[in-house]
Backbone as a printed PyTorch tensor [residue, N CA C, xyz], in Angstrom:
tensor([[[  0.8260,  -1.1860,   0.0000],
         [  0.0000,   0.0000,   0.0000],
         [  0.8730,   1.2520,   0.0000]],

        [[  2.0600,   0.6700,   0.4410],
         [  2.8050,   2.2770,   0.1150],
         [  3.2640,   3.1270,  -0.7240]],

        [[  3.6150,   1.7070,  -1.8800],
         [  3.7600,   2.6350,  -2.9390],
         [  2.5520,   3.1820,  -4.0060]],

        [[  1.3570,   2.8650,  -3.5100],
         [  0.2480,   3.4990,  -4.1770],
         [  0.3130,   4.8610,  -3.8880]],

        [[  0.1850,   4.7860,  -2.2290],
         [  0.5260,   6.2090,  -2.0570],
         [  1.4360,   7.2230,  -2.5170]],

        [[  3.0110,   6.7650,  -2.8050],
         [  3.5710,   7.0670,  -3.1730],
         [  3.6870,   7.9010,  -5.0250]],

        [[  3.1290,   6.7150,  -5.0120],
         [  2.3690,   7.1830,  -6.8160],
         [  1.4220,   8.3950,  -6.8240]],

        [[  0.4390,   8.2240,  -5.6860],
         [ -0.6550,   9.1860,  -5.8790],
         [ -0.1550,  10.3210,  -5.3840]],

        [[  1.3460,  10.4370,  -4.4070],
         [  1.7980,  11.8230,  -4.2230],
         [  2.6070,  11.9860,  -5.5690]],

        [[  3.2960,  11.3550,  -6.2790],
         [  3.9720,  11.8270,  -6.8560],
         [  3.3180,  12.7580,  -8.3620]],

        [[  1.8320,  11.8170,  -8.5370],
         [  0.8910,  12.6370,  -9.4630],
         [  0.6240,  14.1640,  -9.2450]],

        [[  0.1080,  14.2170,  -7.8140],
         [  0.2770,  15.3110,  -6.9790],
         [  0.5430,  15.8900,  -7.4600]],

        [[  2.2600,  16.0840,  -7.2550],
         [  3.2540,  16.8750,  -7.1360],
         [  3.1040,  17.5960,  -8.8950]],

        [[  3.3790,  16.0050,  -9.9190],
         [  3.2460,  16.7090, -11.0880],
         [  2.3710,  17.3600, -11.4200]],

        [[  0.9180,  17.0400, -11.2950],
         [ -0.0540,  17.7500, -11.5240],
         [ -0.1280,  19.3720, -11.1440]],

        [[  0.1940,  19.2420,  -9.6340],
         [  0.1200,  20.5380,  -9.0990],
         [  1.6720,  21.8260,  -9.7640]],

        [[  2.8260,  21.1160, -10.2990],
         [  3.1110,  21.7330, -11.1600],
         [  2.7230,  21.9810, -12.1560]],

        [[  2.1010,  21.6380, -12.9660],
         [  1.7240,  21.7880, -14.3730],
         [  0.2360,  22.7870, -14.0140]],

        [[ -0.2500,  22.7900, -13.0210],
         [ -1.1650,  23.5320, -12.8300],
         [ -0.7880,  25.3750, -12.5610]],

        [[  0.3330,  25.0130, -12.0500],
         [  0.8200,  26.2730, -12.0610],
         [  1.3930,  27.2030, -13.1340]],

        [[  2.0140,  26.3480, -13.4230],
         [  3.0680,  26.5260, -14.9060],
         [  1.8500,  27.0160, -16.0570]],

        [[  0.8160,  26.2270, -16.5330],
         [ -0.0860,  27.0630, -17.1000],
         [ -1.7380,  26.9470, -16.4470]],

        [[ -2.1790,  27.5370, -16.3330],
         [ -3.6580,  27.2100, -15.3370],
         [ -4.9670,  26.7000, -15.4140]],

        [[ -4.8910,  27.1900, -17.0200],
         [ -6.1140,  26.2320, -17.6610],
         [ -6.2060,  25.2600, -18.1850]],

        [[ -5.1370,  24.6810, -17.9680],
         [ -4.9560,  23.2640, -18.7780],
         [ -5.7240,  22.3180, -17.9340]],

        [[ -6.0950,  21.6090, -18.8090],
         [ -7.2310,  20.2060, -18.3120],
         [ -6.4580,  18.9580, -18.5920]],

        [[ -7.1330,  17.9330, -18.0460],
         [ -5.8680,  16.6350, -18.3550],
         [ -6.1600,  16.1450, -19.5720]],

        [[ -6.9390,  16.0300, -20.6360],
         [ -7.1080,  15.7770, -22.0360],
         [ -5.8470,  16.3360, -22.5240]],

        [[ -5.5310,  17.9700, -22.3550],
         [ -4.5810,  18.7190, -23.2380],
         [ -3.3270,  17.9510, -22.2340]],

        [[ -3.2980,  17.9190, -21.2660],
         [ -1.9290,  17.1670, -20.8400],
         [ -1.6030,  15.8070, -21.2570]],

        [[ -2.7960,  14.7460, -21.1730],
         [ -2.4490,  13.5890, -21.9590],
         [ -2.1830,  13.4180, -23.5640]],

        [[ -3.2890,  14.6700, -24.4510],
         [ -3.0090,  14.6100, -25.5760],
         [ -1.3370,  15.5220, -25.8680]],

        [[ -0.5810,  16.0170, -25.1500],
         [  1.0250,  16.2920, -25.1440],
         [  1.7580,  15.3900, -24.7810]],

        [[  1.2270,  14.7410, -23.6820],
         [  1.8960,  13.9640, -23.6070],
         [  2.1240,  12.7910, -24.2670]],

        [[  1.4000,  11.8420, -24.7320],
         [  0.9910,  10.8720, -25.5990],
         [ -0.2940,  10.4630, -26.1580]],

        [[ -0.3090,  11.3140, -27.6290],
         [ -1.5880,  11.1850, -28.4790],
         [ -2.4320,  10.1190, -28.4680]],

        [[ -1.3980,   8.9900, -28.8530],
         [ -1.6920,   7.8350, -29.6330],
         [ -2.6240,   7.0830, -28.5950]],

        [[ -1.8790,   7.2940, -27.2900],
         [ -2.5800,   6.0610, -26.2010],
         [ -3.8220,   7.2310, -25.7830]],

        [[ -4.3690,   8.2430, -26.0210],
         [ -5.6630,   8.7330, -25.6640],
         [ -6.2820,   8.1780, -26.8840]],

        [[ -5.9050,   8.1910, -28.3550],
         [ -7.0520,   7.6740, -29.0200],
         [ -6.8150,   5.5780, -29.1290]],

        [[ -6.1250,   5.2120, -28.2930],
         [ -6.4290,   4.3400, -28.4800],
         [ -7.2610,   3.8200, -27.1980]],

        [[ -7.2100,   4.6020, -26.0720],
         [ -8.2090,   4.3280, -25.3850],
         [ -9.5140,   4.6020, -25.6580]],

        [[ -9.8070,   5.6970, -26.7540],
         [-11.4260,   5.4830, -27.0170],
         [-11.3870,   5.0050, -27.3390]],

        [[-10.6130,   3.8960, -28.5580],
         [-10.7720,   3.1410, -29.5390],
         [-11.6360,   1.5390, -28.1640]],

        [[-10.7260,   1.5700, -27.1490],
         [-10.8450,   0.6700, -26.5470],
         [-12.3320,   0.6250, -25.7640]],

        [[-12.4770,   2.1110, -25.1520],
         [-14.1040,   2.0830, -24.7720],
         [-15.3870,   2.2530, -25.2950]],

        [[-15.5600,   2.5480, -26.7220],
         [-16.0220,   2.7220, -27.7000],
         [-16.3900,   0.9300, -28.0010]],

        [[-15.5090,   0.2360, -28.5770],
         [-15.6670,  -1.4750, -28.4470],
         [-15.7110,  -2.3740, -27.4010]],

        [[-15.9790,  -1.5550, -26.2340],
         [-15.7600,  -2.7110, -25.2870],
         [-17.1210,  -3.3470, -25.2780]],

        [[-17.0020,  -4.3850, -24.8240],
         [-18.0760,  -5.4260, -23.8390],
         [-19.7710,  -4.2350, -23.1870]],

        [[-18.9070,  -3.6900, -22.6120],
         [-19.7540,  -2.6030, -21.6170],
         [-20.8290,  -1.7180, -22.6110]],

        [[-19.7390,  -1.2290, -23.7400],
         [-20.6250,  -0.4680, -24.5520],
         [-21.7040,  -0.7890, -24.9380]],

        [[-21.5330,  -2.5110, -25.6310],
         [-22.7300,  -2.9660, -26.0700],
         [-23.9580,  -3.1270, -25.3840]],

        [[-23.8260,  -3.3610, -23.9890],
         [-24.7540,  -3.6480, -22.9790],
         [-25.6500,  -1.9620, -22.1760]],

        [[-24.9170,  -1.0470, -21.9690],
         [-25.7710,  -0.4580, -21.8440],
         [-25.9770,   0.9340, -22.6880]],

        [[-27.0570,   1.5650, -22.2250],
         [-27.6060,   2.6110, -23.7500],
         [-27.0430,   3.6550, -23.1910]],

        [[-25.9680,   4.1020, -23.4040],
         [-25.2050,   5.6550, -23.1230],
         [-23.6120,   5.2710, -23.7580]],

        [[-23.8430,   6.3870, -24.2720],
         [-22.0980,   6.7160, -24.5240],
         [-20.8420,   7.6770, -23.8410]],

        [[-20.6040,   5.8780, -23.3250],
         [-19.3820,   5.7960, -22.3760],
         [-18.3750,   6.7290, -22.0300]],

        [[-17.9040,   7.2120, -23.8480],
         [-17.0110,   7.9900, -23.9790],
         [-17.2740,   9.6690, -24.0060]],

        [[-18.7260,   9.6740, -24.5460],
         [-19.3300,  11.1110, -24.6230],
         [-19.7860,  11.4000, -22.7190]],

        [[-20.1140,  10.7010, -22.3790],
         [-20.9230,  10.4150, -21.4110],
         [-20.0850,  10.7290, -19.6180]],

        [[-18.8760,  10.0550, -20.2440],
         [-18.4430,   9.8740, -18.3780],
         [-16.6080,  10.3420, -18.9870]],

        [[-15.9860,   9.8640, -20.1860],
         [-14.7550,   9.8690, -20.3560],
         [-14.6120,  11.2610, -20.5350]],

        [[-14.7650,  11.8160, -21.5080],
         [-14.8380,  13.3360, -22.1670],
         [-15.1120,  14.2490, -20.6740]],

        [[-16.0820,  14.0670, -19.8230],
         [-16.2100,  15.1050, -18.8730],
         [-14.7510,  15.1390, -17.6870]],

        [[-14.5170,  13.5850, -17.3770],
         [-13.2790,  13.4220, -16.6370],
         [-12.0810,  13.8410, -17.2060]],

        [[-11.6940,  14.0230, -18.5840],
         [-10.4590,  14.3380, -19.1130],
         [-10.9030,  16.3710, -19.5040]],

        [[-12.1490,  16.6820, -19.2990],
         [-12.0280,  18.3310, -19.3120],
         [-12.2450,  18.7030, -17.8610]],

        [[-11.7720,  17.9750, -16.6720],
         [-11.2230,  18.7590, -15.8540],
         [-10.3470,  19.7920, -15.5460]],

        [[-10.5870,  21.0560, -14.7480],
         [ -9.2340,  21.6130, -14.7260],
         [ -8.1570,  20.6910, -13.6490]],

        [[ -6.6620,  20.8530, -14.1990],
         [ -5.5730,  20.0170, -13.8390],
         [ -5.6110,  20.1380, -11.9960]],

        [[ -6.4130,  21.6480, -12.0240],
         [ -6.1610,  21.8580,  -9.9950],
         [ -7.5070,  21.2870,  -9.7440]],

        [[ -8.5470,  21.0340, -10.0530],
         [ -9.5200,  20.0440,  -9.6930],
         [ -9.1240,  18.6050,  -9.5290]],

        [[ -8.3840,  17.8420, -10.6920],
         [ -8.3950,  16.8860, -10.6700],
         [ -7.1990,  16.3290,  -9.2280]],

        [[ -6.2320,  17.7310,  -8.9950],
         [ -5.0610,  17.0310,  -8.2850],
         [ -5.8540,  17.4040,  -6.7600]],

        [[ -6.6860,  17.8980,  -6.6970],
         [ -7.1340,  17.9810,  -5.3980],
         [ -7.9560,  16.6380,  -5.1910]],

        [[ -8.5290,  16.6430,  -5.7860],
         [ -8.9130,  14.7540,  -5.7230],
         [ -7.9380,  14.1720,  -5.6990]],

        [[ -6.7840,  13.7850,  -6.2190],
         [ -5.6850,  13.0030,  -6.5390],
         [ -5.1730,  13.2720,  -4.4580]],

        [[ -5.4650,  14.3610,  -4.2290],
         [ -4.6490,  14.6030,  -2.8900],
         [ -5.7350,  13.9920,  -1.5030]],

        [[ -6.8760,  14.4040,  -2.2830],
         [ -8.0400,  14.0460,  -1.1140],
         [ -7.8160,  12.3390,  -1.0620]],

        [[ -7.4690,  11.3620,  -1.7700],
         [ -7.4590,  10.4420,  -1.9680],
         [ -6.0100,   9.5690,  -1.3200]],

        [[ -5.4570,  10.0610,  -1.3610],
         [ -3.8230,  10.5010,  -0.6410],
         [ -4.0750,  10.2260,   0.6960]],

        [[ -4.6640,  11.2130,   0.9080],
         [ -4.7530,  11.8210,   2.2760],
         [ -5.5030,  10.5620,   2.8750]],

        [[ -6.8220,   9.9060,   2.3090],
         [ -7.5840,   9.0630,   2.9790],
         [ -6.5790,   7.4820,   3.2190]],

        [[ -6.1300,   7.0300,   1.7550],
         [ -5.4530,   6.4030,   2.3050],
         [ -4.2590,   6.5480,   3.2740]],

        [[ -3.6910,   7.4400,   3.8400],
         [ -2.8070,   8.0010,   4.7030],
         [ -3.3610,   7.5690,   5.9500]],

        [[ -4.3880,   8.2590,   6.2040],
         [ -5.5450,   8.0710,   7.3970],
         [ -5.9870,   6.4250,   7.7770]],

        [[ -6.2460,   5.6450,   6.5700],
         [ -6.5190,   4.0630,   6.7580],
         [ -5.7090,   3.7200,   6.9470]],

        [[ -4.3840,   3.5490,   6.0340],
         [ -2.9750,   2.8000,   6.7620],
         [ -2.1920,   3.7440,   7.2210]],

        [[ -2.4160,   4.2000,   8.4460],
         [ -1.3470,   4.8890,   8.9540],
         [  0.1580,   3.8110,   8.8380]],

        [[  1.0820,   4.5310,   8.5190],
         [  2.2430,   4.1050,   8.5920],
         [  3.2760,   5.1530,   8.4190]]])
């Protein structure tokens, strides 16, 4: 469990730089800089999945698209609130 935590501070950290550095950036524009290919191949992937076929909403319009136009200081405050809880469960 520690190094989850560890991961989820270290997102943190990046996030909360990049939030500074420019302010409106959302994590779509950070993943699509960072690596194009694996954002469209993840719609490619939720778009065909299993899931899609079964229920009537789109997955990707629906729940993906709103989570990736977060702003970057929204998303890392979750990233921290989440931190923090596991911190609190395994104290160590």
């Amino acid at each position: 469990m520690r190094i989850i935590k560890y991961i989820f501070f270290l997102i943190f950290i990046i996030l909360l730089f990049c939030s500074f550095k420019k302010p409106n950036i959302n994590l779509g524009e950070i993943w699509r800089i960072l690596h194009v290919n694996s954002l469209i191949g993840l719609q490619k992937v939720v778009e065909s999945s299993y899931i899609q076929l079964k229920i009537d909403t789109d997955i990707w319009f629906e729940i993906i698209i709103p989570i990736l136009e977060l702003p970057v200081f929204i998303f890392t405050v979750i990233i921290f609130i989440i931190y923090l809880l596991l911190k609190i469960k395994y104290k160590s």
